[in-house]
N, CA, C and O of each residue as an XYZ file, in Angstrom:
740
protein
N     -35.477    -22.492    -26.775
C     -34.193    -23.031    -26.393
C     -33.159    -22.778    -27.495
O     -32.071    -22.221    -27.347
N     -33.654    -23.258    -28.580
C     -32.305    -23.113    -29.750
C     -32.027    -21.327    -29.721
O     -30.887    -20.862    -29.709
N     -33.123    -20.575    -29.714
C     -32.306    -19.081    -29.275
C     -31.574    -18.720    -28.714
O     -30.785    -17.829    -29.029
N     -31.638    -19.450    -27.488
C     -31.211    -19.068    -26.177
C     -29.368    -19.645    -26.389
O     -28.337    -19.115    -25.974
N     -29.586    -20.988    -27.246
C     -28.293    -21.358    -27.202
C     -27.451    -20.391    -28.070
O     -26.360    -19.844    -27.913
N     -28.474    -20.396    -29.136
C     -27.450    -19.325    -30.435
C     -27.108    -17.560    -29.596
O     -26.138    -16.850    -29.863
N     -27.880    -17.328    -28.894
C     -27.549    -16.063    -28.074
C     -26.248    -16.457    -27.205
O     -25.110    -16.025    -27.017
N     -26.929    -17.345    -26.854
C     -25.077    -17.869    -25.801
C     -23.810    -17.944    -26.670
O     -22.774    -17.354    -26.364
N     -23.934    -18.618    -27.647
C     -22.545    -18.769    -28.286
C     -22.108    -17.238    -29.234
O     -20.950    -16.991    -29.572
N     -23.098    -16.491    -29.493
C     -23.220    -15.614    -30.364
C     -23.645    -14.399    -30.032
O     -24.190    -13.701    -30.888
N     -23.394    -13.772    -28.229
C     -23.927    -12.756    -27.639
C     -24.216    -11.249    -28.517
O     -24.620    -10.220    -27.975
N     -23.982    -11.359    -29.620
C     -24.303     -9.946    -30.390
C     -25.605    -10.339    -31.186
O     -26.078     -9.602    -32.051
N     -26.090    -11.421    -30.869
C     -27.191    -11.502    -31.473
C     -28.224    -11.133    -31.136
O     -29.206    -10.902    -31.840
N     -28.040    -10.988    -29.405
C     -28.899    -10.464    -28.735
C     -29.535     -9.020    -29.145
O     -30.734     -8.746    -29.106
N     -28.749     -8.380    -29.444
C     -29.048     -6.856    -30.315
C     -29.915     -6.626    -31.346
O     -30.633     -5.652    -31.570
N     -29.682     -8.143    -32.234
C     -30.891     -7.342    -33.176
C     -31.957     -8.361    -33.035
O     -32.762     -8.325    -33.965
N     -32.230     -9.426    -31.965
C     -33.198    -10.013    -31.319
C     -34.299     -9.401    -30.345
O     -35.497     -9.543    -30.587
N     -33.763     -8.616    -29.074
C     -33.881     -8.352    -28.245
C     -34.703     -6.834    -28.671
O     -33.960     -6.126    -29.352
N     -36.028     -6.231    -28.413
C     -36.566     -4.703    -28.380
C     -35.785     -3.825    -28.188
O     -35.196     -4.317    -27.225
N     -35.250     -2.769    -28.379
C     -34.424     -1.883    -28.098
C     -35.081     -0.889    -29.292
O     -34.872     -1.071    -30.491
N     -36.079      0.413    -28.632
C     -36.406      1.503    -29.480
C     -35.757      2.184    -30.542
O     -36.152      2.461    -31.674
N     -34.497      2.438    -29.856
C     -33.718      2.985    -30.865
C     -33.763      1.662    -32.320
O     -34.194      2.109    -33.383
N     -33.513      0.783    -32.313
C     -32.760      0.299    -33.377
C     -34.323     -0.422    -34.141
O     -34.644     -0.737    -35.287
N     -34.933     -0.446    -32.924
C     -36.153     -0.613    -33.774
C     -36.864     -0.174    -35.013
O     -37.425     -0.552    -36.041
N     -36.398      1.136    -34.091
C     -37.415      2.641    -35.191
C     -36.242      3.115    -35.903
O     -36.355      3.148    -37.129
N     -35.250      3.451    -35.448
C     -34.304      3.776    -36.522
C     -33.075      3.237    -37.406
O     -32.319      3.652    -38.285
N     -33.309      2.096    -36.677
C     -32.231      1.110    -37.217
C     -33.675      0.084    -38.284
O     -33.269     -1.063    -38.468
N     -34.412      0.203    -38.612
C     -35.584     -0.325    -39.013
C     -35.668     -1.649    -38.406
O     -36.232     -2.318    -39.272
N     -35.450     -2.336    -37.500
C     -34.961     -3.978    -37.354
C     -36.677     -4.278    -36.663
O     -36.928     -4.782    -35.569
N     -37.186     -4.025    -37.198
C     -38.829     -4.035    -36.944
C     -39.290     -5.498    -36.721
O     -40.491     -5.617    -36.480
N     -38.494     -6.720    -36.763
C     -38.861     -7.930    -36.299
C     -38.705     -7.666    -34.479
O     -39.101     -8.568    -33.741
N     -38.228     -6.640    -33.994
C     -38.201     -6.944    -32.872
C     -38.764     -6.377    -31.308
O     -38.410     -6.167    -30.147
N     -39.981     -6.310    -32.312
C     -41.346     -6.275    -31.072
C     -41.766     -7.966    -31.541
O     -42.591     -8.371    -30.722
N     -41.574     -8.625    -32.180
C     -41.790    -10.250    -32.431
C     -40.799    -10.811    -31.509
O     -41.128    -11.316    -30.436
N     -39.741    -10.738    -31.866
C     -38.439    -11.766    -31.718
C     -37.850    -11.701    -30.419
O     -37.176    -12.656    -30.031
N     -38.088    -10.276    -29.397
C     -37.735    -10.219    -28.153
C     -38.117    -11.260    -27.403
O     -37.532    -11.688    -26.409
N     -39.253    -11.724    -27.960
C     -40.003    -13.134    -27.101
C     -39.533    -14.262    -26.804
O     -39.931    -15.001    -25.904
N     -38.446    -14.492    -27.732
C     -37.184    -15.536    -27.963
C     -36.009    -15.698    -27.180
O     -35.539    -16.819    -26.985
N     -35.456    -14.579    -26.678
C     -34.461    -13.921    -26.154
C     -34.501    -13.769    -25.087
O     -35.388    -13.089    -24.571
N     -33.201    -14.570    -24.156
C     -33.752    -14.119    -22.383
C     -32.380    -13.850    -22.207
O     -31.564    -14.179    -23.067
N     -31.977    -13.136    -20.904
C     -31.181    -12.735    -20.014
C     -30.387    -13.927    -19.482
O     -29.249    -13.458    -19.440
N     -30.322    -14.931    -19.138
C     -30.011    -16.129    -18.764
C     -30.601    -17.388    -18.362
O     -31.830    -17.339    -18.311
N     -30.057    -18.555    -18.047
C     -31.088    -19.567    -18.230
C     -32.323    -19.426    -17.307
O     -33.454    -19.870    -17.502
N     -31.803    -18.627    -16.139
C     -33.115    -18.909    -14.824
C     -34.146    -18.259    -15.661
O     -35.263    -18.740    -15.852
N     -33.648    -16.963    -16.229
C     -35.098    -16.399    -17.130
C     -35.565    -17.116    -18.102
O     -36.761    -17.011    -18.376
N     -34.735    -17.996    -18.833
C     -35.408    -18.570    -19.494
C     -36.457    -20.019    -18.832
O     -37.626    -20.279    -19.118
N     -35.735    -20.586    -18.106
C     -36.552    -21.735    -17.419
C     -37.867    -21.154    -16.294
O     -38.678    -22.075    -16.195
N     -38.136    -20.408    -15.772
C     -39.361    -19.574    -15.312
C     -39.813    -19.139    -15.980
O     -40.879    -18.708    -15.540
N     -39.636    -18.869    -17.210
C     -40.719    -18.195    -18.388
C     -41.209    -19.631    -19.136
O     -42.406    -19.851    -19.319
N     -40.366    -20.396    -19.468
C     -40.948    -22.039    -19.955
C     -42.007    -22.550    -18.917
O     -43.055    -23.146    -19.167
N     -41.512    -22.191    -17.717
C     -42.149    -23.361    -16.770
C     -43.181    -22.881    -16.542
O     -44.072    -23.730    -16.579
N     -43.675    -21.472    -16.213
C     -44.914    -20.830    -16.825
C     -45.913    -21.443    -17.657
O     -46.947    -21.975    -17.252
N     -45.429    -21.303    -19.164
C     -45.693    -21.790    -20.266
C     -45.672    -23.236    -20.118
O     -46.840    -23.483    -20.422
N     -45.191    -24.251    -19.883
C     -45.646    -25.379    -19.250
C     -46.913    -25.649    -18.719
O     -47.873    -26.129    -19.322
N     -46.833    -25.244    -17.334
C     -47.759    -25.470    -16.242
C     -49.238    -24.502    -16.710
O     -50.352    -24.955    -16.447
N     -49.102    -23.389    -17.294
C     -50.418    -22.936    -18.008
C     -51.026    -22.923    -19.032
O     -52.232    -22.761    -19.219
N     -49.709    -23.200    -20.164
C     -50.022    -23.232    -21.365
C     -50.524    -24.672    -22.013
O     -51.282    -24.736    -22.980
N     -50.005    -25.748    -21.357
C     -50.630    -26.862    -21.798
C     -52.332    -27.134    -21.442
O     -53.161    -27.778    -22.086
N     -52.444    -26.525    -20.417
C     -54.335    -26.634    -20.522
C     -54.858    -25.899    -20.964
O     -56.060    -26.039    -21.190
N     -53.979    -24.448    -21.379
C     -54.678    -23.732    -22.510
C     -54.943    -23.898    -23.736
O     -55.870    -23.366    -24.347
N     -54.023    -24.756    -24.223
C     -53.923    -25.040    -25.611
C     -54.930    -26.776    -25.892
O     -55.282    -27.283    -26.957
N     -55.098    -27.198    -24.678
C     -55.895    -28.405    -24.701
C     -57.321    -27.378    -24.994
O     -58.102    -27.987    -25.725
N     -57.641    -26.525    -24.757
C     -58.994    -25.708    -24.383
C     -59.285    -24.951    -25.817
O     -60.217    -24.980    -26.621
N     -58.261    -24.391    -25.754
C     -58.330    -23.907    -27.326
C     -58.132    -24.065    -28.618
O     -58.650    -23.494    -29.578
N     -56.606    -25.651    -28.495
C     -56.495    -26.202    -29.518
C     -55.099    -25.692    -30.019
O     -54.731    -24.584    -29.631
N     -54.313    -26.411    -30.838
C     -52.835    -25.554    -30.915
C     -52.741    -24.541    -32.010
O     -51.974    -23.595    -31.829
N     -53.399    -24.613    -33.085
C     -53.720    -23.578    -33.777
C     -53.862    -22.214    -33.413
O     -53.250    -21.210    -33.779
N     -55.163    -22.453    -32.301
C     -55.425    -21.298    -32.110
C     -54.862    -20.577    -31.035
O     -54.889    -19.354    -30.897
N     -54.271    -21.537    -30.166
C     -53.540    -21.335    -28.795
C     -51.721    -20.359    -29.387
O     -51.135    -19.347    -29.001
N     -51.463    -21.412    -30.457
C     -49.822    -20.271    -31.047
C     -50.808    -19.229    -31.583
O     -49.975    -18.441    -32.032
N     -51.894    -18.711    -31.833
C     -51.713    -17.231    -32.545
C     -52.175    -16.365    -31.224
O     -51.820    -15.206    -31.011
N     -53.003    -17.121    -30.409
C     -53.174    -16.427    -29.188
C     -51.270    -15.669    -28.438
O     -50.915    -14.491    -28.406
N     -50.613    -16.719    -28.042
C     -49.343    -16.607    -27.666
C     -48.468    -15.420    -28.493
O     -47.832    -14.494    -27.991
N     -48.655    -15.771    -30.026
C     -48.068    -14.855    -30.831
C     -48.304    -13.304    -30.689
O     -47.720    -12.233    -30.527
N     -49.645    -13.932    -30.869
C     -50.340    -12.546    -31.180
C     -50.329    -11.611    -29.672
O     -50.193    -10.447    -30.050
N     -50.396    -11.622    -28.471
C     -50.477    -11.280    -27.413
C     -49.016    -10.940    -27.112
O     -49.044     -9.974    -26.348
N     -48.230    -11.162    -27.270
C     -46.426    -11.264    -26.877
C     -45.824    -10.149    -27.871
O     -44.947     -9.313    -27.657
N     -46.647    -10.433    -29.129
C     -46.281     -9.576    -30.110
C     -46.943     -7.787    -30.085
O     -46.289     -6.885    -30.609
N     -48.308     -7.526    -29.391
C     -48.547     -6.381    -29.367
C     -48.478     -5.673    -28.067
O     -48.694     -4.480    -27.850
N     -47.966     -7.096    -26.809
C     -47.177     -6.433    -25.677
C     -46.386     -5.769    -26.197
O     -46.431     -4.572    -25.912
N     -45.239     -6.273    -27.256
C     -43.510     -5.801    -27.520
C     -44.330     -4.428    -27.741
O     -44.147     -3.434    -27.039
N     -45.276     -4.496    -28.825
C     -45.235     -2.939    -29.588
C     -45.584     -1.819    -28.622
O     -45.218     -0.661    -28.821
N     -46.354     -2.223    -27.496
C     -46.777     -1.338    -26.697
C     -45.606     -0.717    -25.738
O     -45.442      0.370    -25.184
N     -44.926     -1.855    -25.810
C     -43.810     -1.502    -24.771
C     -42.807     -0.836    -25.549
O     -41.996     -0.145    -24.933
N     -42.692     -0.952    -27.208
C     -41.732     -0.193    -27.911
C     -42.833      1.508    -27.472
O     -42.417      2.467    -26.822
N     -43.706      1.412    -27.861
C     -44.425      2.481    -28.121
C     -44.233      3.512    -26.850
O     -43.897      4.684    -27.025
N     -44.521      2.866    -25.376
C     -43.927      3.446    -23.797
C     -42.604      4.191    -24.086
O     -42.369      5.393    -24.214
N     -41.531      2.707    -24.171
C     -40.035      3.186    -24.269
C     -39.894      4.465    -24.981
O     -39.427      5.467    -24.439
N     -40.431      4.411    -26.594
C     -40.014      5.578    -27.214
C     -40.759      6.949    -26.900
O     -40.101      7.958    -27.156
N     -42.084      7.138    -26.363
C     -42.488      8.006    -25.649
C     -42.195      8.650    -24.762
O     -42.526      9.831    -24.660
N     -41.585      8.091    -24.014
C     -41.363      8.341    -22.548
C     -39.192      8.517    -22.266
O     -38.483      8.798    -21.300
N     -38.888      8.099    -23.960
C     -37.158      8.455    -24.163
C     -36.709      7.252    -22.893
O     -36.129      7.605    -21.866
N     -37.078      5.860    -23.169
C     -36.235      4.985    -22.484
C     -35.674      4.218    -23.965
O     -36.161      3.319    -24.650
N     -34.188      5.181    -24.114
C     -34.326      4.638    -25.489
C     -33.077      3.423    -25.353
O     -32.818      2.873    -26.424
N     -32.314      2.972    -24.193
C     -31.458      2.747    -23.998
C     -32.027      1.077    -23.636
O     -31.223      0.221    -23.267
N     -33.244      0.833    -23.774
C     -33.718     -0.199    -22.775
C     -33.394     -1.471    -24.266
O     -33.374     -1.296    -25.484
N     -33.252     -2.313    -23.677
C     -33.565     -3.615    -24.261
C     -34.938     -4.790    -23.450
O     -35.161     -5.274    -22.340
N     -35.549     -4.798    -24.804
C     -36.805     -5.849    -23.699
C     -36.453     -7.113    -24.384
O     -36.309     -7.215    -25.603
N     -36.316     -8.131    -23.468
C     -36.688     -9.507    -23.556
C     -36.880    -10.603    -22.705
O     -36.619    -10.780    -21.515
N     -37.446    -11.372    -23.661
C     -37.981    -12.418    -22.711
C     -39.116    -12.719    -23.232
O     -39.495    -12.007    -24.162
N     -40.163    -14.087    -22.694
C     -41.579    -14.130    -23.382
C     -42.439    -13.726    -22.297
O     -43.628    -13.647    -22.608
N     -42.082    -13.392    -20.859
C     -43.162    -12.788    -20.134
C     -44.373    -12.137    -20.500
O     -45.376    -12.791    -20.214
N     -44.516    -11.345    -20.896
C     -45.373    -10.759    -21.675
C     -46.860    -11.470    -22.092
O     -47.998    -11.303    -21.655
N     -46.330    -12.292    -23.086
C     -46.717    -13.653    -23.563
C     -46.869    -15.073    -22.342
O     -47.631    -15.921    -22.805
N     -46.568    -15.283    -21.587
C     -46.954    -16.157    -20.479
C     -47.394    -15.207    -19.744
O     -47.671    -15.949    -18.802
N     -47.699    -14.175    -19.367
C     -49.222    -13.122    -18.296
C     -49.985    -13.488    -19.029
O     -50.709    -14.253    -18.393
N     -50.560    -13.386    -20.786
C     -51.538    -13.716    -21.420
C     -51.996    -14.914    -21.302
O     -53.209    -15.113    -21.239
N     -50.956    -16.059    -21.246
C     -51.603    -17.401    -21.121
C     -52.021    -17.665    -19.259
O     -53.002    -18.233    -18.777
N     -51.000    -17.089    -18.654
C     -51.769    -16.987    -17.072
C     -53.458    -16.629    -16.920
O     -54.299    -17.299    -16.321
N     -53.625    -15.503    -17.577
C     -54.601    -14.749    -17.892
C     -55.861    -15.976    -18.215
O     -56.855    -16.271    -17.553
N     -55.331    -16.527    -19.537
C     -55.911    -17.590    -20.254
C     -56.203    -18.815    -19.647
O     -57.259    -19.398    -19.894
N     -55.105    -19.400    -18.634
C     -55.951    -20.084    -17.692
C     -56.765    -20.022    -16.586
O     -57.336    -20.948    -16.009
N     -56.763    -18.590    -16.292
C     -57.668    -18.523    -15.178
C     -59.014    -17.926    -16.241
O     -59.982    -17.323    -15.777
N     -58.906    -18.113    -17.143
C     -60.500    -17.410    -17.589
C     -60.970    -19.086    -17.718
O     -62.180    -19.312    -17.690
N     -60.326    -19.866    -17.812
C     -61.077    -21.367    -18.029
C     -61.123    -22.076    -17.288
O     -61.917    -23.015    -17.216
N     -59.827    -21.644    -16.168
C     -60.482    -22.307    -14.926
C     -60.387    -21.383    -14.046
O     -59.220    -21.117    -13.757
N     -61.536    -20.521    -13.264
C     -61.228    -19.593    -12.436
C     -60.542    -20.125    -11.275
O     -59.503    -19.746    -10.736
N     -61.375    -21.134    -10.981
C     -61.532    -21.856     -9.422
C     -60.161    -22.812     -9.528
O     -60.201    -23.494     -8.503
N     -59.116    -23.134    -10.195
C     -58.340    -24.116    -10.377
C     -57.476    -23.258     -9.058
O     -57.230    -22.055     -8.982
N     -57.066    -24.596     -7.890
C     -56.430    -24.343     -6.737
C     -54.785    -24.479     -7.518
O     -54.316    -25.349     -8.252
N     -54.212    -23.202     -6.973
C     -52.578    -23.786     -7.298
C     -51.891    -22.998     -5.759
O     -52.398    -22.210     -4.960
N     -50.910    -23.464     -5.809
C     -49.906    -23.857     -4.521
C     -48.947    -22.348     -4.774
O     -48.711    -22.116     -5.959
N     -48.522    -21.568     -3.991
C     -47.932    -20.580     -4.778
C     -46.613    -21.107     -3.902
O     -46.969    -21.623     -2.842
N     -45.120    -21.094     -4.112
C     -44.253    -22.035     -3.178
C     -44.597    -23.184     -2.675
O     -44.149    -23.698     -1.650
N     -45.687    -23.747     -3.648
C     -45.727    -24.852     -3.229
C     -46.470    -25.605     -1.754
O     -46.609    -26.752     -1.329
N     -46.871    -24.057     -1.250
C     -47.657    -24.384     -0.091
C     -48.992    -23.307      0.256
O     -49.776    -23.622      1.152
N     -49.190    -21.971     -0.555
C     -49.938    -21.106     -0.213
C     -50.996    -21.660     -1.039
O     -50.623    -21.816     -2.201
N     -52.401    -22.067     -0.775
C     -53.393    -22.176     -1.872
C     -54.180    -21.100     -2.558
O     -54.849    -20.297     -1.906
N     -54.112    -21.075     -3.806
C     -54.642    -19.754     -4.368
C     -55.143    -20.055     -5.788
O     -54.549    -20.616     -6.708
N     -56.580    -19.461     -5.729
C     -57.459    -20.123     -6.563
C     -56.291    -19.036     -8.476
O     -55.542    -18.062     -8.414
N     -56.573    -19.580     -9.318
C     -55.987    -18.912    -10.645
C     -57.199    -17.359    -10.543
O     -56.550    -16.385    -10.162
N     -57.961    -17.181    -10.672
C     -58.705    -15.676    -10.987
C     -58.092    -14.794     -9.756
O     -57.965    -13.616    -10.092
N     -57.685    -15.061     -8.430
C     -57.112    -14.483     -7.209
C     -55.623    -14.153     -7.394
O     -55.336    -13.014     -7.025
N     -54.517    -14.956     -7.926
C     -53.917    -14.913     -8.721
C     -53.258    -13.878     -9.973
O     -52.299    -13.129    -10.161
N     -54.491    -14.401    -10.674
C     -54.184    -13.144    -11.841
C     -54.248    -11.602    -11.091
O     -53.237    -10.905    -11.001
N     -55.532    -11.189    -10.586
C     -55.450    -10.258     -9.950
C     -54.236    -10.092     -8.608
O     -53.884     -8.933     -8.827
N     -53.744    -10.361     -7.880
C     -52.784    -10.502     -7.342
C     -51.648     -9.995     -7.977
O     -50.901     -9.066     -7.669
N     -51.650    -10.763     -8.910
C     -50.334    -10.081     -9.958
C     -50.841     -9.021    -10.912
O     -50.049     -8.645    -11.776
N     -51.798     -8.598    -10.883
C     -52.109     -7.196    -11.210
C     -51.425     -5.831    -10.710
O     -50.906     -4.849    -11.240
N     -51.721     -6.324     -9.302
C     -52.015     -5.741     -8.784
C     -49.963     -5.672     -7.966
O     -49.171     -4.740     -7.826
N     -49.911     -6.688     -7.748
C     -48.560     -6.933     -7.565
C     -47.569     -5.391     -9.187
O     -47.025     -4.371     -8.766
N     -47.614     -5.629    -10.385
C     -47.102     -5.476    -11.497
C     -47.492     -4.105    -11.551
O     -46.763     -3.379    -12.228
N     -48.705     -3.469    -10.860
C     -49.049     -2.010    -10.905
C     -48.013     -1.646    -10.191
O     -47.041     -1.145    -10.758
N     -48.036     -1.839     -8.775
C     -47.333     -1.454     -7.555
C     -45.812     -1.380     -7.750
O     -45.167     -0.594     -7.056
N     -45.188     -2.187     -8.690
C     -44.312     -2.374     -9.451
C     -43.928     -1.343    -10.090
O     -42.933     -0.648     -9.885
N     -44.786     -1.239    -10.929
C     -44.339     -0.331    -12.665
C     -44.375      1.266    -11.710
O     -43.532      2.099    -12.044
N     -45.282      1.603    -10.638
C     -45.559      3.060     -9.893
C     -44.478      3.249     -8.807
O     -44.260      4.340     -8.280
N     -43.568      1.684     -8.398
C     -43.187      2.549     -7.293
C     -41.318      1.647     -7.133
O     -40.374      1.874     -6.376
N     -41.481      0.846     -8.018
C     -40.616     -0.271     -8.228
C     -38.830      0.386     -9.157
O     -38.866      1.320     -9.957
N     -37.641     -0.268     -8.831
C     -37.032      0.179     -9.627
C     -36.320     -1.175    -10.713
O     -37.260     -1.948    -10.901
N     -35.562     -1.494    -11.160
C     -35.219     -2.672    -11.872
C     -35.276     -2.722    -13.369
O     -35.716     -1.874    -14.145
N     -34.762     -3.840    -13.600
C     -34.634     -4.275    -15.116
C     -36.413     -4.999    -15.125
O     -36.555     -5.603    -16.189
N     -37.318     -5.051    -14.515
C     -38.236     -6.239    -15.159
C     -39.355     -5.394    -15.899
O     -39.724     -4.331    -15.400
N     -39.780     -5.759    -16.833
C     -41.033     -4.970    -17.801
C     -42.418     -5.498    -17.354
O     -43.171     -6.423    -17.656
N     -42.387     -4.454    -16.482
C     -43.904     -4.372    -15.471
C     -45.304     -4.163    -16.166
O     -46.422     -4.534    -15.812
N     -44.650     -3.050    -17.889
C     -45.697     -2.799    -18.238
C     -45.921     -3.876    -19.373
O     -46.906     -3.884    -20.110
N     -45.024     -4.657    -19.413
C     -45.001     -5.815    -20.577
C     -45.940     -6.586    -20.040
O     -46.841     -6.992    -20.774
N     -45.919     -6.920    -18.731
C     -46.615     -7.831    -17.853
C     -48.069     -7.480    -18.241
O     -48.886     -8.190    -18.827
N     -48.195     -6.270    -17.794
C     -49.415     -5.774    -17.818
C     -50.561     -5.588    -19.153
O     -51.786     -5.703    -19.185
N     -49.320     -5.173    -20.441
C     -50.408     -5.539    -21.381
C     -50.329     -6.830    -22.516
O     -50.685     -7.044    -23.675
N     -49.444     -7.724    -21.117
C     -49.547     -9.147    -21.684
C     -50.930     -9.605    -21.388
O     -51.654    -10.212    -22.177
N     -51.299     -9.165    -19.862
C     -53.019     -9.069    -19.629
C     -54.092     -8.555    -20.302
O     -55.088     -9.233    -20.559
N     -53.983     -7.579    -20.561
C     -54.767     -6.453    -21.110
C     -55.063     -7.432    -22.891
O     -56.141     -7.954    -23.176
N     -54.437     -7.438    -23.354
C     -54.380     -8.028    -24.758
C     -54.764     -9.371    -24.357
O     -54.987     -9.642    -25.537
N     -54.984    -10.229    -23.885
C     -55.375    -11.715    -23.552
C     -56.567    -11.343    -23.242
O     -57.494    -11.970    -23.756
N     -56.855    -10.275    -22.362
C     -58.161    -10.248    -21.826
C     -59.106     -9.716    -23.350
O     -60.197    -10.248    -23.553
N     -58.748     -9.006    -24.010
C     -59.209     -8.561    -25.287
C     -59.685     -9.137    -26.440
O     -60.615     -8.859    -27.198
N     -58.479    -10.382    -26.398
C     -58.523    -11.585    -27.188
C     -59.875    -12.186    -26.828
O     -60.911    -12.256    -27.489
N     -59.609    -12.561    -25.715
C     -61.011    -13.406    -25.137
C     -62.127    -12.233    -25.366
O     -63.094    -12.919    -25.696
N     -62.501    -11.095    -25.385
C     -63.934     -9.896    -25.701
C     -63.849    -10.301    -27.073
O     -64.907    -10.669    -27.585
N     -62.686    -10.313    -27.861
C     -63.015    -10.003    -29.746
C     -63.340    -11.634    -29.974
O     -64.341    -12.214    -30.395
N     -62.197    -12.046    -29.561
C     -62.550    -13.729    -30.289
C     -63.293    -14.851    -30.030
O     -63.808    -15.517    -30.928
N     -63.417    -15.202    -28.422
C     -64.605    -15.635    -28.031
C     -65.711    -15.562    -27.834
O     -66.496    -16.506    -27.921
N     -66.021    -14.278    -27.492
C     -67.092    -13.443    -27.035
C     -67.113    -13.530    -25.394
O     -68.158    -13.178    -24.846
N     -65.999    -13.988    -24.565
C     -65.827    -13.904    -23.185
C     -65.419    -12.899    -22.489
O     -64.297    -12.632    -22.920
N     -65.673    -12.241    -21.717
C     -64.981    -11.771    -20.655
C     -64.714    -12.145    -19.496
O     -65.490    -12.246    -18.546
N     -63.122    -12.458    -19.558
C     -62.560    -13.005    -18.535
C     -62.939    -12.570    -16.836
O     -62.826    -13.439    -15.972
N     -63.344    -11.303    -16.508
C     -63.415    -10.504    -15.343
C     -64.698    -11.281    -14.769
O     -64.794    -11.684    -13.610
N     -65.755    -11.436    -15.862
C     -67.315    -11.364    -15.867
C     -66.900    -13.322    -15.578
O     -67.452    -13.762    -14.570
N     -66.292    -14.051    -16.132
C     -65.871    -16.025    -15.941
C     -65.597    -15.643    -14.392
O     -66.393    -15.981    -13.516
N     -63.993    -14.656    -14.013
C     -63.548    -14.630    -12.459
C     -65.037    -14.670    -11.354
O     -65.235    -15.440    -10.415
N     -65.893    -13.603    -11.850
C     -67.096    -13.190    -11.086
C     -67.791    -14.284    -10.709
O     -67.793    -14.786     -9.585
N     -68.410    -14.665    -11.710
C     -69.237    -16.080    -12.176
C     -68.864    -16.880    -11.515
O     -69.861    -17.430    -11.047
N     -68.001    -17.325    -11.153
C     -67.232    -18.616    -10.302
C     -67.016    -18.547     -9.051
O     -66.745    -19.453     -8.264
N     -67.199    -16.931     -8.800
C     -66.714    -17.078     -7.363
C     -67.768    -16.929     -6.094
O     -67.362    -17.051     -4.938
């Protein structure tokens, strides 16, 4: 929130907050495969990326503990950015700015369905859909996306907001999340 306000009153801050390849790599401003995570587009982006982080992140961090739950968040949000700097500058999207913590809430999505596969949630509030059905859903949703989709949203941020959560859980727990989805169902 306090970002979000200082971006509001101070819209050029967004620039050296916000991912943007160019200024990354050649402007050296290398905090910002970190700091994009801070930084949203306006409040709706910011309040759907909280409320996310709300509704998943508080039973994640009951599960894992807050210690380990902020380096999970950090750490996952933080090597989305780089991957997605790493895309952008590959691929000459040098014009892009990424932000937002999406990235970082797919990992904790991720993170609650590896602990609770079977946890029923409401999607509008009326569709029932177990969290492991879900994650995949929006896999699968975020592929279909990034291959055929046009827009401002970072499909592939999404994606190795997953990928890196799911990793986390192989190196640091010794879990695999795919092998918990299986198990449960």
């Amino acid at each position: 929130m306090a970002v979000f306000f200082l971006t509001s009153i101070s819209p050029g801050l967004t620039t050296y907050l916000a991912m943007n390849p160019v200024l990354t790599i050649r402007q050296y401003l290398v905090w910002q495969p970190f700091s994009y995570m801070f930084v949203h587009s306006g409040f709706s982006h910011l309040l759907f990326n909280m409320l996310g982080l709300f509704f998943f992140g508080t039973q994640v961090e009951q599960e894992m503990g807050s210690y380990e739950f902020l380096l999970f968040y950090l750490l996952t949000g933080t090597l989305a950015g780089v991957v997605s700097l790493g895309i952008y500058w590959f691929t000459g999207s040098y014009y892009v700015f990424l932000l937002g913590a999406s990235g970082a809430v797919f990992s904790v999505l991720l993170a609650f369905a590896t602990y609770y596969p079977n946890a029923r949630l409401f999607i509008f509030g009326i569709i029932p859909m177990r969290a492991a059905v879900l994650v995949a859903v929006y896999t699968g949703i975020e592929l279909f996306s990034q291959m055929f989709g046009r827009g401002n949203v970072a499909h592939l941020t999404h994606l190795a907001g997953f990928l890196f959560a799911y990793l986390y859980f192989l190196v640091r727990f010794g879990i695999d999340p795919i092998r918990q989805f299986r198990s449960r169902w």
